[in-house]
ZAMARGU-4260 file (C-alpha; in steps of 0.2 Angstrom, whole numbers, plus 5000, padded with zeros to 4 digits):
<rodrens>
0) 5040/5004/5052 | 5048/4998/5037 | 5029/4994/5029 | 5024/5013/5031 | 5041/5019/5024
5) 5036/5009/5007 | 5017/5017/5007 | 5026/5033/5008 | 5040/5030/4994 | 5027/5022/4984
10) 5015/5037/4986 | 5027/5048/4983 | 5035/5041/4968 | 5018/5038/4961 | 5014/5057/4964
15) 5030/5064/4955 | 5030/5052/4943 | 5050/5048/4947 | 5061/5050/4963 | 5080/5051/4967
20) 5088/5040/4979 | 5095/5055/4987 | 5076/5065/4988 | 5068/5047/4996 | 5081/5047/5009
25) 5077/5067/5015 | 5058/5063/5011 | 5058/5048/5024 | 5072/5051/5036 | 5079/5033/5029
30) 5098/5031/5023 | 5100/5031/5004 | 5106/5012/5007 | 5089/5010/5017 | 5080/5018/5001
35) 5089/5008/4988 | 5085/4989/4995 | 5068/4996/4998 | 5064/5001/4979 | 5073/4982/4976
40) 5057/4980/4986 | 5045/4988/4977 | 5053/4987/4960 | 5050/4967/4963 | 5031/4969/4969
45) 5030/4978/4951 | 5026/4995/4959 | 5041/5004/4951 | 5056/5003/4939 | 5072/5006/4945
50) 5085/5015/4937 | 5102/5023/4941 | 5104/5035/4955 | 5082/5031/4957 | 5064/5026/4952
55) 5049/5029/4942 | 5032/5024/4945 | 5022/5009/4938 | 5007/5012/4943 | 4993/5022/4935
60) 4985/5037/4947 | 4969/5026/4950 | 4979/5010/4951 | 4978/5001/4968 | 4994/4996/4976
65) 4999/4979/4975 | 4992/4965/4989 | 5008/4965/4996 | 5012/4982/5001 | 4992/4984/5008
70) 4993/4969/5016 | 5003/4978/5030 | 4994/4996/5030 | 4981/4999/5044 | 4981/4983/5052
75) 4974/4987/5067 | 4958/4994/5057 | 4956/4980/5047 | 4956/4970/5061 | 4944/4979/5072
80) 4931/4979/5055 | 4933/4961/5053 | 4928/4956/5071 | 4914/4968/5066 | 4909/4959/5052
85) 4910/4941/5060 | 4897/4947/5074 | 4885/4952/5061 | 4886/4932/5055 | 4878/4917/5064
90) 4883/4898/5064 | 4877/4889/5053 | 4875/4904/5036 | 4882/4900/5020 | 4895/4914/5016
95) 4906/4921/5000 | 4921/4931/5005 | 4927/4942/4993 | 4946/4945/4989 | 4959/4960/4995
100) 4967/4965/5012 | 4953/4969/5024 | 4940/4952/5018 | 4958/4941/5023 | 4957/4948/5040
105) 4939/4943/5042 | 4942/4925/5036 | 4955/4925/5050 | 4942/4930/5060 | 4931/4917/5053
110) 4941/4900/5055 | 4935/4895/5069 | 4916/4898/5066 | 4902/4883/5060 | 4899/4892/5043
115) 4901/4887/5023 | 4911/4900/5016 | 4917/4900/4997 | 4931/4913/4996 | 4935/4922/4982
120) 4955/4925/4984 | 4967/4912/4986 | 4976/4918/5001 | 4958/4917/5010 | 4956/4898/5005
125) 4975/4896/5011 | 4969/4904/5029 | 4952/4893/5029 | 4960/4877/5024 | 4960/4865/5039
130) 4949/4875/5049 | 4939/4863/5059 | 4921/4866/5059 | 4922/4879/5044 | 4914/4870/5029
135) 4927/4878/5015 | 4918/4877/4998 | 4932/4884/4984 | 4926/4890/4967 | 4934/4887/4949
140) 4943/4902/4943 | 4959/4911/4937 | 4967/4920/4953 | 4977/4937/4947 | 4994/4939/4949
145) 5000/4946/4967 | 4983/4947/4972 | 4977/4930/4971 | 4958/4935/4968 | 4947/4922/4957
150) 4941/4930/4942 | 4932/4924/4923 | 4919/4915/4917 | 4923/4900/4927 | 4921/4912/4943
155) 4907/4918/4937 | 4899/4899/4934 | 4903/4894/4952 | 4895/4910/4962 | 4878/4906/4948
160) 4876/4890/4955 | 4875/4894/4973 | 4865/4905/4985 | 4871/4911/5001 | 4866/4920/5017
165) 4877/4932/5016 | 4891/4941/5004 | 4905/4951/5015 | 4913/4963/5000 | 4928/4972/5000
170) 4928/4989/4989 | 4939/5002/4981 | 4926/5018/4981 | 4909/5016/4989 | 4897/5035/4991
175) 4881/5037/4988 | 4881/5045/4972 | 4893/5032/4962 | 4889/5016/4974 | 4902/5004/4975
180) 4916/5003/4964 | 4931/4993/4962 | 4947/4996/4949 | 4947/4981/4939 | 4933/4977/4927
185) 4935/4957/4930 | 4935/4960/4949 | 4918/4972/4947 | 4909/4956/4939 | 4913/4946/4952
190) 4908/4956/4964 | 4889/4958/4956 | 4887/4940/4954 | 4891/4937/4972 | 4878/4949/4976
195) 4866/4942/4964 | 4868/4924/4973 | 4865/4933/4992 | 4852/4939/5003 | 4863/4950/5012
200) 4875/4961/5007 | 4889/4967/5020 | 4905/4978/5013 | 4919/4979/5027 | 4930/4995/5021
205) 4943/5007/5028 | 4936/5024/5031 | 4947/5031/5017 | 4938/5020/5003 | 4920/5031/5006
210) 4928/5047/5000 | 4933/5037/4982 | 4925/5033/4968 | 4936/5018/4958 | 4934/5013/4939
215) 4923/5000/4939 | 4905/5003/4943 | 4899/4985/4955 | 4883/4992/4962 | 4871/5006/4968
220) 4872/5007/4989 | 4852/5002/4987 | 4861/4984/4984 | 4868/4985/5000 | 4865/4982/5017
225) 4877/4985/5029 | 4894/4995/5028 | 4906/4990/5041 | 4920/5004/5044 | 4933/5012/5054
230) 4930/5027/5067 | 4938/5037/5055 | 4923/5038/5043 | 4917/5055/5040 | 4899/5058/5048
235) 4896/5066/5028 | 4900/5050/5022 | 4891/5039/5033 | 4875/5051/5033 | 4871/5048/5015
240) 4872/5029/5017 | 4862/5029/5032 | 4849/5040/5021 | 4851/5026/5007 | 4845/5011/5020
245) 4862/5006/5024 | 4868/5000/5040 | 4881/5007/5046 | 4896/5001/5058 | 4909/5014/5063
250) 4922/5004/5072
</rodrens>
C-alpha cells in the first residue's frame, strides 16, 4: 500500500538522516519513479527535503509525523479503539474530543450519538458538523498547521468555562512512570485543561504509544481513568496501569 510505503520511507529517511533515490527503491521494492513522486509527496507534507538523486529528513527524532501521513497508519486499530471508546459513553454526556488520528476516528464513531461534544481539532468539527442529534459545541482557538488541533490562550479560555462528563484524550507516550505525554508544549496545556474541566478521563491510544515517553509532560496516569488500546498492548504495559487504578481496554 502506497500509505505504508511512505511510513517506511519516512522512517527510514528520518533514521539515516538522508536517503538515495536508488537505496529507497531497494529498501521498498518500489521503482525509483515510484520513489521520486513519493518524496514530491512527502517533501509537500514538510516531512523531508528534496534534493538531487534524494532526501533528507525534516523531522527531529522525537517529532511526530505529519497528520497526513498518520491519518492512514493502523486504521483498522483505530477504528476498533474508537467503537471502544463510544461504548464507554451514554446519550445524553457532555464530551471534549481531543485532536490527532485515532480521537478523529472516534468522532466518526460519535456522529450519530445524542451527545454535546466540543472537539479540539478542526478535521473533528468538520466530521461532527451536520450531525443530527449531536449537539456540536466548537471552541475559540488557533488550529496548527497540517494538524488542525486548537491551541493558545483562546483554547485555553473556552475548555475553562465548561465542564463535561467525559474527556476522550489522544497521546503521544503514556507508562506509569512518565504518565502521559505528548510532543508539543501548546498541545500538552490543552490537554490538562480539558482534564481540569472533566469528570472522567478516557485516552484512546495505539498499543505502540505505552512504550514511549514524548516531550511534553500532560499528566500522572492517577489523572486518568480509562485507557482504551489495541491487542497488541504489552501485558508489562498494561500491568502497571491497571496497578495505578486505570481501566484498561485491550481491543
Amino acid at each position: 500500500m502506497s500509505a505504508d510505503r511512505l511510513k517506511q520511507i519516512t522512517d527510514a529517511v528520518r533514521e539515516a538522516g538522508q536517503l538515495g533515490v536508488a537505496e529507497l527503491a531497494e529498501r521498498t521494492g518500489a521503482s525509483e519513479m515510484t520513489i521520486r513522486r513519493d518524496l514530491e509527496t512527502l517533501a509537500a507534507q514538510g516531512v523531508l527535503e528534496r534534493y538531487r538523486g534524494g532526501a533528507r529528513t525534516l523531522l527531529l527524532r522525537g517529532d511526530e509525523p505529519p497528520f497526513a501521513l498518520r491519518a492512514h497508519e493502523g486504521l483498522e486499530s483505530k477504528r476498533r479503539i474508537a467503537a471502544e471508546v463510544a461504548g464507554l459513553i451514554v446519550d445524553g454526556e457532555s464530551v471534549v474530543l481531543d485532536s490527532g488520528t485515532t480521537c478523529l476516528e472516534v468522532a466518526r464513531a460519535l456522529a450519530n450519538r445524542r451527545l454535546t461534544v466540543v472537539p479540539l481539532s478542526l478535521h473533528a468539527v468538520h466530521e461532527l458538523t451536520g450531525a443530527p442529534q449531536l449537539t456540536l459545541l466548537v471552541p475559540g482557538g488557533k488550529p496548527r498547521a497540517g494538524e488542525l488541533a486548537l491551541t493558545g490562550p483562546l483554547t485555553l479560555s473556552s475548555l475553562a468555562a465548561l465542564r463535561f462528563d467525559t474527556a476522550i484524550l489522544g497521546c503521544c507516550g503514556l507508562g506509569a512512570a512518565d504518565g502521559l505525554t505528548a510532543h508539543d508544549l501548546d498541545d500538552a496545556a490543552v490537554k490538562r485543561a480539558a482534564i481540569a474541566s472533566s469528570r472522567r478521563v478516557v485516552v484512546a491510544t495505539e498499543a505502540a504509544k505505552l512504550a514511549r515517553t514524548a516531550l511534553a509532560f500532560v499528566a500522572p496516569i492517577t489523572d486518568l481513568h480509562a485507557v482504551v488500546t489495541d491487542s497488541t498492548a504489552s501485558p508489562d504495559d498494561t500491568d502497571a496501569l491497571t496497578a495505578a487504578g486505570v481501566t484498561v481496554r485491550r481491543v
